[in-house]
C-alpha positions in Angstrom: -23.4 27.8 -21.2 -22.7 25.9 -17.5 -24.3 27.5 -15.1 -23.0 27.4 -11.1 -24.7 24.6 -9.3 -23.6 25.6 -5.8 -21.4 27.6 -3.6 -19.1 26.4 -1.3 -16.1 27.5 1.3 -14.7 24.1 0.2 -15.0 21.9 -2.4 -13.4 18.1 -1.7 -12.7 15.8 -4.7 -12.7 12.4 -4.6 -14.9 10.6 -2.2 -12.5 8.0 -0.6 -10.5 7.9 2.1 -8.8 10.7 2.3 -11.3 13.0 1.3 -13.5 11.7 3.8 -10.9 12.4 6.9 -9.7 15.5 4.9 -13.9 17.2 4.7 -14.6 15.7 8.5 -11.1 17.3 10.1 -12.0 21.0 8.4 -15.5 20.6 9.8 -14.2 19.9 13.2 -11.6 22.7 13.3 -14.6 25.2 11.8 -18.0 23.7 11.7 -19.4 26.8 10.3 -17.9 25.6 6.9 -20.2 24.7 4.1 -18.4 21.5 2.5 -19.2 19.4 -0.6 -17.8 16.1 -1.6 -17.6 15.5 -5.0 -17.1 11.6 -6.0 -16.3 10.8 -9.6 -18.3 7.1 -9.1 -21.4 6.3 -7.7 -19.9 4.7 -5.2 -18.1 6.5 -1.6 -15.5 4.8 0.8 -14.7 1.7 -1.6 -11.2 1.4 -0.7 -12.0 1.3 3.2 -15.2 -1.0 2.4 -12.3 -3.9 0.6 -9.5 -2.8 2.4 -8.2 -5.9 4.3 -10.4 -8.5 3.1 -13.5 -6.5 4.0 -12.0 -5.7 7.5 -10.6 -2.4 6.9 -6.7 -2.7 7.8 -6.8 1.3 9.4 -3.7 1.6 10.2 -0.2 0.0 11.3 1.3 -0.3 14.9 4.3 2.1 14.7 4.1 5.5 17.0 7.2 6.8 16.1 6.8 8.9 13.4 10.8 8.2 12.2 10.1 4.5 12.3 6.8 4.9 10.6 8.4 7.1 7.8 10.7 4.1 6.7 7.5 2.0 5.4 7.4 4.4 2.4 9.8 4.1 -0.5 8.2 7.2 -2.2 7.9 10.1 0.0 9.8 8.8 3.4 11.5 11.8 3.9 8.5 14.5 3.4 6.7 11.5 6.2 8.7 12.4 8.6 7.8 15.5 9.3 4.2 15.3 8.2 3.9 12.6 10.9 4.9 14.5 13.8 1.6 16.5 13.1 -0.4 13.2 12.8 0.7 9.6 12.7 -0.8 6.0 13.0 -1.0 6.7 17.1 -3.3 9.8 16.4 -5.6 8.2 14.1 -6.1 5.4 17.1 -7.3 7.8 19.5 -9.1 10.3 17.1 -11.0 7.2 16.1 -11.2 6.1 20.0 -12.6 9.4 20.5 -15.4 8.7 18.2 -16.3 4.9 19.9 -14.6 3.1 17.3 -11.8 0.6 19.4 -9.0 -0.9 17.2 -6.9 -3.7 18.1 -3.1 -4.9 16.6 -2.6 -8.1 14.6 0.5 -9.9 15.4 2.2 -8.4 12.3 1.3 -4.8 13.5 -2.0 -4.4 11.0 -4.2 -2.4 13.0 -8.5 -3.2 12.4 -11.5 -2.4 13.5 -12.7 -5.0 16.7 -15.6 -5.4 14.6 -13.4 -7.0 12.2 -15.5 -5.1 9.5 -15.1 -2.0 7.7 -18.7 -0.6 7.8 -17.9 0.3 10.9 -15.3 2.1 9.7 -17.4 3.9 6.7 -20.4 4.3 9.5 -18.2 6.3 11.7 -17.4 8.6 8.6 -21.2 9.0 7.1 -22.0 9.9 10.8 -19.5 12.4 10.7 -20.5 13.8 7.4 -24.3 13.6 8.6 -23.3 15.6 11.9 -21.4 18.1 10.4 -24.0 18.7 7.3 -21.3 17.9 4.8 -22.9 17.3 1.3 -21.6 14.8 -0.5 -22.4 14.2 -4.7 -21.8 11.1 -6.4 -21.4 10.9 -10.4 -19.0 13.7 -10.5 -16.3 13.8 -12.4 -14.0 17.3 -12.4 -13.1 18.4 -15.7 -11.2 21.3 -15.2 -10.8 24.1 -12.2 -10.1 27.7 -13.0 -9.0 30.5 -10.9 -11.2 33.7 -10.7 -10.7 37.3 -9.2 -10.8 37.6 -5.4 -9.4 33.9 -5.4 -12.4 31.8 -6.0 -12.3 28.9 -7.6 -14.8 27.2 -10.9 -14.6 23.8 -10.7 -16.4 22.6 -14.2 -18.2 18.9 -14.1 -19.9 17.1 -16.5 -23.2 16.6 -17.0 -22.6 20.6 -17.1 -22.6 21.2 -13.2 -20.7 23.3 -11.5 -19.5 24.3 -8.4 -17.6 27.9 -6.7 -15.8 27.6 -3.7 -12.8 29.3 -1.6 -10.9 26.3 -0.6 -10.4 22.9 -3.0 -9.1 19.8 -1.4 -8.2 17.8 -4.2 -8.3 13.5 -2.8 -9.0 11.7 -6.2 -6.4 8.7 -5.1 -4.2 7.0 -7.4 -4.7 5.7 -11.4 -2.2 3.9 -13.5 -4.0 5.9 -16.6 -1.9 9.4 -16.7 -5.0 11.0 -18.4 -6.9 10.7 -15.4 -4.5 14.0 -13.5 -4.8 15.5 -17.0 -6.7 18.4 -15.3 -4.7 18.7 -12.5 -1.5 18.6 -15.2 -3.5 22.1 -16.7 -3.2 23.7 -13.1 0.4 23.0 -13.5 1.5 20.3 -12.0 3.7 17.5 -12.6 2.7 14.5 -12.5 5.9 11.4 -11.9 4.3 8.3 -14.1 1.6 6.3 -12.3 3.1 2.5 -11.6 2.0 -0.7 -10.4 2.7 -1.1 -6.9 2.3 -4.0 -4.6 1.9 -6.7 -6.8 2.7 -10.6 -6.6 4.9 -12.0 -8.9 3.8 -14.5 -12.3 6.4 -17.4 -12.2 7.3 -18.7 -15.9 8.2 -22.2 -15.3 5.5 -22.4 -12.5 6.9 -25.4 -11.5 6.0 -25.3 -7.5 2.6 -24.5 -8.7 1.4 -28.1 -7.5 2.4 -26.4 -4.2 -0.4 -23.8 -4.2 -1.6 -22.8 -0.8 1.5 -23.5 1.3 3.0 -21.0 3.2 6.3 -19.7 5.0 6.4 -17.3 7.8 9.9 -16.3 7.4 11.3 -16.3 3.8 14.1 -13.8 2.0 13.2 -13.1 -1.6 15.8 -10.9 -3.4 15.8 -9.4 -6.7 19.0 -11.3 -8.8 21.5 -8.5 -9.6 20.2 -5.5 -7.1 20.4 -4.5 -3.5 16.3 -5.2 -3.4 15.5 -7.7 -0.8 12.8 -8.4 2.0 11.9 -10.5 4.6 8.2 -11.7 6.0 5.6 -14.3 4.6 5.6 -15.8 1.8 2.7 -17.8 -0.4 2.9 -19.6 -2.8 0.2 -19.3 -5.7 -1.1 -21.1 -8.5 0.4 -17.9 -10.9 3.4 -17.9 -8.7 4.6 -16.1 -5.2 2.5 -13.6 -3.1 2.1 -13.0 0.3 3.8 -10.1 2.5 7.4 -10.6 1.7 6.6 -10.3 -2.0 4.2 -7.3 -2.3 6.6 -5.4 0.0 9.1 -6.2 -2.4 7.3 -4.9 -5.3 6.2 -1.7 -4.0 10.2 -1.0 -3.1 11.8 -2.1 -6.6 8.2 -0.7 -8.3 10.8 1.6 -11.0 12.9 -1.2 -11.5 10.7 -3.6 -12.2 8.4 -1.4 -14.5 12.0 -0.8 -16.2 12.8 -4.7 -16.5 9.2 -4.8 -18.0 8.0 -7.7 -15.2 10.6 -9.5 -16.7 13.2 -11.1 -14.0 14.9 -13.3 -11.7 14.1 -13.5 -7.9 15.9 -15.7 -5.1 13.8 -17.5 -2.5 15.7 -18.3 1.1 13.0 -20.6 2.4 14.9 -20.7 5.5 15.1 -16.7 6.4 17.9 -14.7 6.4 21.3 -17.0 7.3 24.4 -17.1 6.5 25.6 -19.0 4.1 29.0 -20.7 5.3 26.9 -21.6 9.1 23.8 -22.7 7.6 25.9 -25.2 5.7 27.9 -26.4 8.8 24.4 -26.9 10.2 23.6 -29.1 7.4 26.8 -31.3 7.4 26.7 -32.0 11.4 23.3 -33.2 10.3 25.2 -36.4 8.8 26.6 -37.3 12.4 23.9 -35.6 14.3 20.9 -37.9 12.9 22.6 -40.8 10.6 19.6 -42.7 10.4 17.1 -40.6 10.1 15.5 -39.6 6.3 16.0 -36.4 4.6 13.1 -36.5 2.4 10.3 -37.6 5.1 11.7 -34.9 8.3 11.4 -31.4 7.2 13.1 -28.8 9.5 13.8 -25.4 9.4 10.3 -24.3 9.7 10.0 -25.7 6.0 6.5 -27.3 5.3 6.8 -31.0 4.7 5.3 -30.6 1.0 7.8 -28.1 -0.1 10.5 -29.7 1.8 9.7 -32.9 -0.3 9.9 -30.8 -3.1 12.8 -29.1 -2.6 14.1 -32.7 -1.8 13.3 -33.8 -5.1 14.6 -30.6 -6.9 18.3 -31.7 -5.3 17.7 -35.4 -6.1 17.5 -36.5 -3.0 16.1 -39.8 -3.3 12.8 -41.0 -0.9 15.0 -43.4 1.3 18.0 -41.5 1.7 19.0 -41.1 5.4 21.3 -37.9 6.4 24.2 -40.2 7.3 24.1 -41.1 3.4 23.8 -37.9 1.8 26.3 -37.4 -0.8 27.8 -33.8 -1.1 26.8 -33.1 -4.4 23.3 -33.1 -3.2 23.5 -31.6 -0.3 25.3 -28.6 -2.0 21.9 -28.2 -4.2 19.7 -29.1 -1.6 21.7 -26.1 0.1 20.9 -24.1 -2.8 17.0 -25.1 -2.8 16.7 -23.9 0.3 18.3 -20.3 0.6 18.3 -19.2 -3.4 15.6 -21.0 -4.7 15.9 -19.5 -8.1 12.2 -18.5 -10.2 11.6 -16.9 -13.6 9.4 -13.8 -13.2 7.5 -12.7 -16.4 4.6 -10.8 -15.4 2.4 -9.5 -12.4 -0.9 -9.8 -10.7 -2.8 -6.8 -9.0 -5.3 -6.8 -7.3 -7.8 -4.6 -9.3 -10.2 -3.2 -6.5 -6.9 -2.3 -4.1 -5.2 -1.2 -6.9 -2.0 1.3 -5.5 0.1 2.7 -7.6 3.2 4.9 -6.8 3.6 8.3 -8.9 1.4 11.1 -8.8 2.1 15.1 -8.0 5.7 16.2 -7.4 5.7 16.8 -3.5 8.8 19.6 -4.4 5.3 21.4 -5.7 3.2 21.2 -2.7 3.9 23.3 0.8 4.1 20.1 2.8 3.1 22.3 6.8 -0.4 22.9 4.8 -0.5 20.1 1.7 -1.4 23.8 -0.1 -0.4 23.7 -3.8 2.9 26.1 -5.0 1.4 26.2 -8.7 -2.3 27.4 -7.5 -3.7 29.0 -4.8 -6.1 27.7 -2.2 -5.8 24.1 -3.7 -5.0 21.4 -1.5 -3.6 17.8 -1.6 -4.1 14.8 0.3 -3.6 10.6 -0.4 -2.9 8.2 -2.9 -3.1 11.5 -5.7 0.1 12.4 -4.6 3.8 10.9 -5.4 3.7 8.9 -1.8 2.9 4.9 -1.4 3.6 3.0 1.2 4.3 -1.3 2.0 1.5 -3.4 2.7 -0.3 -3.0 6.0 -2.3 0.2 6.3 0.4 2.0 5.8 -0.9 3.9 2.6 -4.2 4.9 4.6 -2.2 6.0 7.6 -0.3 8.6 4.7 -3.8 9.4 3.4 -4.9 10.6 6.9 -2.0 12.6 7.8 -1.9 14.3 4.9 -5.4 15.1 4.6 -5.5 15.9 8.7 -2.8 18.7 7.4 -4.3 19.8 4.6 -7.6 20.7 6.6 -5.8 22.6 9.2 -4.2 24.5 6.3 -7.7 25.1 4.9 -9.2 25.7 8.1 -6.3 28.5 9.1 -6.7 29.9 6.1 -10.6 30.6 5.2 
């Protein structure tokens, strides 16, 4: 028979990023609190140790909690009123407050100035350390049950287990379903785990010769639907990445999963133009610079090795000079450039910063207090629930408003 290990006022499950800000923000708003962290791994903070490439990307550089909303394509309407409690420009100066500085990329990523996330996961053990808040690796929750006078059992393995008033449940997102199974038994639904943001696997890979190269402002839309965006783009030896791309994915995430990875995307090289003016442009090209060679003179912003190859895809020969350039290639060099057509089969994630949209129904969650409607005195916060965000700190910046809630609810409430 399992015997109870410990007693707490609030039991916190899942040891990452949001159950990190979620056990901290309680303790501040009632230090008297006895909290435990429970983390399924032996390992605490790994998203916020990889996040970034090691740096820790905290946040994004949008203060207006209606502008940041729109960064989500699950769970942008529930943001915007969970951000007017706490957004990206709260998280700057609670961190601030605790000597941690941030500063803004060019493309609105907000990191550390130590460019490192340690300092990031230093700032948190601190915390933890200050406030006494325990924290338990190798513990994986089995089940929770609900007693009389509304305490709750939360059964382990390894036959520990644990009472407590309050349960923040912060176990982040899995594309397994059978990992909510025990939150599923509490009554909950769960909307199917998917990938999302993802690059895409090209069939014909035939600008893989091209790996490396870069575009700061490229269009990729998805043939046949409304889904397009706009941003960097790399390409890969599998095929395209880069901002443009995994933004992309995390938007038409159903879709795809529905095509089965299996589809058509169109590359604008060249931005977002219109059509009928971009090819005037072109054309007064022939009069403009006569002389001077197509193949050897990229423009546009257009590196020179995928201009040459984009050159060669419209059989533009080496010597040709604009004043020479036949209409039938220029209408497929046209093409090349702003619906550059590739063959999707397949994805690549990115295993250790694996997102995934899907989790709890937020119509079953009280969204002023992230207190579940199914079970009382269990809490929400992060990736667990049905909420994902684009690239660019935006999912973390979710994970700490929600969890920032969620402690004020427990904290009001205990």
């Amino acid at each position: 028979m399992n015997a109870f290990k410990e007693i707490a006022d609030l039991i916190v499950v899942g040891g990452g990023a949001a159950g990190f800000f979620g056990a901290i923000q309680a303790a501040e708003k009632n230090p008297l609190l006895k909290i435990i962290i429970l983390e399924k791994s032996n390992k605490i903070l790994s998203k916020v140790r990889i996040s970034g490439g090691g740096r820790c990307n905290v946040t994004h550089h949008c203060f207006n909690a209606f502008e940041l909303a729109h960064h989500y394509p699950r769970g942008e309407k529930q943001l915007k009123e969970i951000f007017k409690s706490f957004q990206a420009k709260d998280m700057v100066d609670w961190l601030g407050a605790k000597g941690v500085a941030l500063k803004v990329e060019p493309d609105g990523r907000m990191f550390p100035t130590s460019d490192n996330s340690q300092t990031i996961i230093d700032c948190f053990i601190k915390l933890t350390s200050q406030y006494n808040i325990k924290i338990h690796t190798g513990m994986a929750v089995e089940s929770v049950q609900q007693e009389d006078g509304d305490l709750l059992n939360v059964f382990c393995n390894n036959n520990l287990n644990y009472n407590t008033r309050k349960l923040l449940i912060t176990v982040g997102g899995n594309p397994n379903i059978q990992f909510y199974s025990w939150i599923q038994r509490l009554g909950h639904t769960i909307h199917e785990p998917l990938p999302s943001l993802f690059t895409f696997n090209d069939s014909v890979k035939q600008f893989t010769d091209l790996m490396g190269v870069a575009v700061q402002d490229a269009e990729v839309r998805i043939a046949k639907t409304k889904y397009v965006q706009r941003g960097p783009l790399l390409i890969t030896h599998w095929g395209l990445s880069g901002p443009a791309v995994i933004k992309l994915s995390a938007w038409a995430a159903n879709y795809l999963h529905e095509q089965k990875y299996n589809f058509t995307v169109f590359v604008s090289w060249v931005g977002h133009v219109d059509e009928n003016e971009f090819r005037n442009t072109l054309i007064q090209l022939k009069t403009k610079k006569p002389k001077q060679k197509v193949v050897t003179n990229p423009m546009f912003g257009v590196p020179a090795r995928l201009w040459e190859k984009l050159c060669s895809l419209a059989e533009i020969e080496p010597q040709k000079i604009w004043g020479e350039l036949r209409q039938h290639n220029l209408n497929k060099f046209l093409e090349f450039l702003i619906r550059c057509p590739f063959q999707i089969k397949g994805k690549t994630t990115f295993k250790d910063e694996f997102v995934t949209c899907g989790g709890i129904a937020l119509n079953e969650i009280d969204l002023k207090t992230m207190e579940s409607k199914k079970i009382k005195n269990v809490f929400f916060a992060g990736e667990v629930l049905n909420i994902d965000g684009e690239t660019g700190g935006f999912n973390f910046q979710s994970a700490w408003s929600t969890a920032y809630l969620a402690a004020k609810g427990i904290s009001n409430n205990i």
